[in-house]
C-alpha positions in Angstrom: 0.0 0.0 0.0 1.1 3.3 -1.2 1.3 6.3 1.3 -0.6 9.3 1.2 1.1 12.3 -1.3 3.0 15.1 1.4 0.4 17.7 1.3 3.3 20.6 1.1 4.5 19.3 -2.3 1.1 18.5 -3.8 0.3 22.0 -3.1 3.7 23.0 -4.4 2.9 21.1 -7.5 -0.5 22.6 -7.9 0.5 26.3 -6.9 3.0 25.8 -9.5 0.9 24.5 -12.5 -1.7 27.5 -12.0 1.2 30.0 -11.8 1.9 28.5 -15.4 5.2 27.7 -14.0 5.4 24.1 -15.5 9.1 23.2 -15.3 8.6 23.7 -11.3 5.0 21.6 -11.2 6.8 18.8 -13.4 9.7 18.5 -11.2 7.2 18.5 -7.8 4.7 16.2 -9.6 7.6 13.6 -10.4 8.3 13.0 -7.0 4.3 12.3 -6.3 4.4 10.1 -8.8 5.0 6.7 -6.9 3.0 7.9 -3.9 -0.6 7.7 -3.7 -3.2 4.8 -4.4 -3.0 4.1 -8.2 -5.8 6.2 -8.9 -4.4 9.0 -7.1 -1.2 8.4 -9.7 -3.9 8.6 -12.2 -4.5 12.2 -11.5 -0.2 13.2 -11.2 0.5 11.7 -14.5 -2.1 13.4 -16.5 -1.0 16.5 -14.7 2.6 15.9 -15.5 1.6 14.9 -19.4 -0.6 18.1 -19.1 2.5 20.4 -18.3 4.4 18.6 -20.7 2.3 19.5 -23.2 2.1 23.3 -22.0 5.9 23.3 -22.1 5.6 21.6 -25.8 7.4 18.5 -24.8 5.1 16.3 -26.9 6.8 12.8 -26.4 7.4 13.6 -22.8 3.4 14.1 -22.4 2.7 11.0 -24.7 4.5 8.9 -22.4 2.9 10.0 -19.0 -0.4 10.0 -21.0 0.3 6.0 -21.5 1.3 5.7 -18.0 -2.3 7.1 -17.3 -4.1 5.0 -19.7 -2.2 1.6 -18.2 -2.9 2.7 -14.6 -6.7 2.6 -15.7 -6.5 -0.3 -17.4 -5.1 -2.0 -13.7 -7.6 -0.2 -11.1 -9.3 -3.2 -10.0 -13.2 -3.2 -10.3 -14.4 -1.8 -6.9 -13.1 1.6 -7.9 -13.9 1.5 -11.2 -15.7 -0.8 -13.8 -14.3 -2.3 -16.4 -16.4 -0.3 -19.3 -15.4 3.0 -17.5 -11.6 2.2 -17.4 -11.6 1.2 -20.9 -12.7 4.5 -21.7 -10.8 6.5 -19.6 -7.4 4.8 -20.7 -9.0 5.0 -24.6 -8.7 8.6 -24.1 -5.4 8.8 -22.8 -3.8 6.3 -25.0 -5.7 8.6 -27.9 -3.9 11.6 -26.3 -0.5 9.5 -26.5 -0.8 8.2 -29.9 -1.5 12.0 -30.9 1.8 13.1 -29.3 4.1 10.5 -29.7 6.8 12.1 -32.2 8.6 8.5 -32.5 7.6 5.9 -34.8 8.1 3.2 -31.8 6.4 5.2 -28.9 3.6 6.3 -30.9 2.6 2.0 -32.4 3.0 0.6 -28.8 0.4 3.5 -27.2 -1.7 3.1 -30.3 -2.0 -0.6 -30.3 -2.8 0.0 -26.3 -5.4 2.4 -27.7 -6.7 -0.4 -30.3 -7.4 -2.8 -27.4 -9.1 -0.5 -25.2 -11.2 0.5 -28.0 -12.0 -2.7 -28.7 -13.2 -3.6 -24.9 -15.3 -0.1 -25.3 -16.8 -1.6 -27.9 -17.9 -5.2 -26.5 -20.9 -3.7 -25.0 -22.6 -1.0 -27.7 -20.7 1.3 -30.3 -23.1 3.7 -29.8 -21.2 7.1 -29.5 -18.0 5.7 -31.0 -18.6 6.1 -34.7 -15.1 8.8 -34.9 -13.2 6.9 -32.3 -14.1 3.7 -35.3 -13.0 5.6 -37.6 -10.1 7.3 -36.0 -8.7 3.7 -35.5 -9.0 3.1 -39.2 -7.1 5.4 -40.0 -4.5 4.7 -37.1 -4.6 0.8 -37.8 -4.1 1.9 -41.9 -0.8 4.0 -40.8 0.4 1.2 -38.7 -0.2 -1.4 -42.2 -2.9 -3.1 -40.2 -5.2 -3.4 -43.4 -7.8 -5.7 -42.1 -8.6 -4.2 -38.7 -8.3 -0.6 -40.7 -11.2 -1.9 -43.3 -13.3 -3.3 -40.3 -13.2 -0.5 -38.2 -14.3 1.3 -41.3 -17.0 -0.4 -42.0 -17.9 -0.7 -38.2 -18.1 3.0 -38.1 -20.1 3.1 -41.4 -23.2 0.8 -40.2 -22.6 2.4 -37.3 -23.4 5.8 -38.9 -26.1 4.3 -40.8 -28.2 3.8 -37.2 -27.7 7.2 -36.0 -29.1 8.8 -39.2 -26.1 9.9 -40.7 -26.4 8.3 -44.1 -24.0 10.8 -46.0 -21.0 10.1 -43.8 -21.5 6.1 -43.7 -21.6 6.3 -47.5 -18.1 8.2 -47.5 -16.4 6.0 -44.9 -17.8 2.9 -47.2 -16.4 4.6 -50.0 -12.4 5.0 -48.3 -13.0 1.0 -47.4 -13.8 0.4 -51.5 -10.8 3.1 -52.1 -8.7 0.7 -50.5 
């Protein structure tokens, strides 16, 4: 069991971040980092990616974005359900994959975003027709071909339910352009 953060470097780390001082609330969120319940580690790394990202240290905030999205994935069920960690660490593996500036950073959080999609997606794609198609296009630049064409189409019928016929026809059409 992981002890409780040091309240004076929390607020440090805080204090810092809203005084746009982000070098300082980096270097006082690091050392929160491995303190804390899991969940509370949740909340430091997506402030740390977050200040990364105000600093423009892209692939520095990818990787804390993928720490995030993995310390969902691990929070066991009685703080969170499986459906709602799926789609928690979707979005943060979605934030990494859009940061990564490395060719090997950026497959392994998108493949971590591709399997957390796909657990979203075991109980309704309702509401997920762009994150379908978003993987389509992310599994086509990683030359998965198959998984690219079914998220395609998945997101096309998809489309078709919620009454958005023109945009089904013109993902079918990118699946046919193949």
């Amino acid at each position: 069991m992981h002890s409780a953060f040091p309240l004076s470097l929390l607020t440090s780390a805080v204090t810092a971040e809203l005084d746009s001082n982000h070098r300082a609330a980096v270097r006082n969120y690091r050392k929160l980092s491995t303190q804390g319940s899991l969940l509370d580690r949740v909340g430091i790394f997506q402030s740390i990616a977050r200040c990364y990202e105000k600093l423009g240290k892209f692939t520095e905030a990818a990787h804390w974005r993928e720490r995030a999205g993995n310390a969902y994935a691990k929070l066991p069920n009685r703080l969170m359900g499986s459906q709602e960690r799926a789609y928690y660490a979707l979005v943060e593996f979605r934030s990494a994959v859009q940061d990564y500036r490395t060719v090997g950073g950026m497959r392994r959080a998108a493949l971590a975003y591709l399997r957390a999609l796909d657990t979203c997606l075991r109980t309704s794609k309702e509401g997920y027709s762009h994150e379908m198609l978003f993987a389509g296009f992310l599994s086509k630049k990683l030359g998965l071909r198959t998984k690219a064409v079914n998220f395609f189409k998945d997101a096309a019928e998809q489309c078709e339910r919620e009454g958005k016929s023109q945009l089904a026809r013109e993902m079918r059409a990118m699946v046919s352009d193949d």
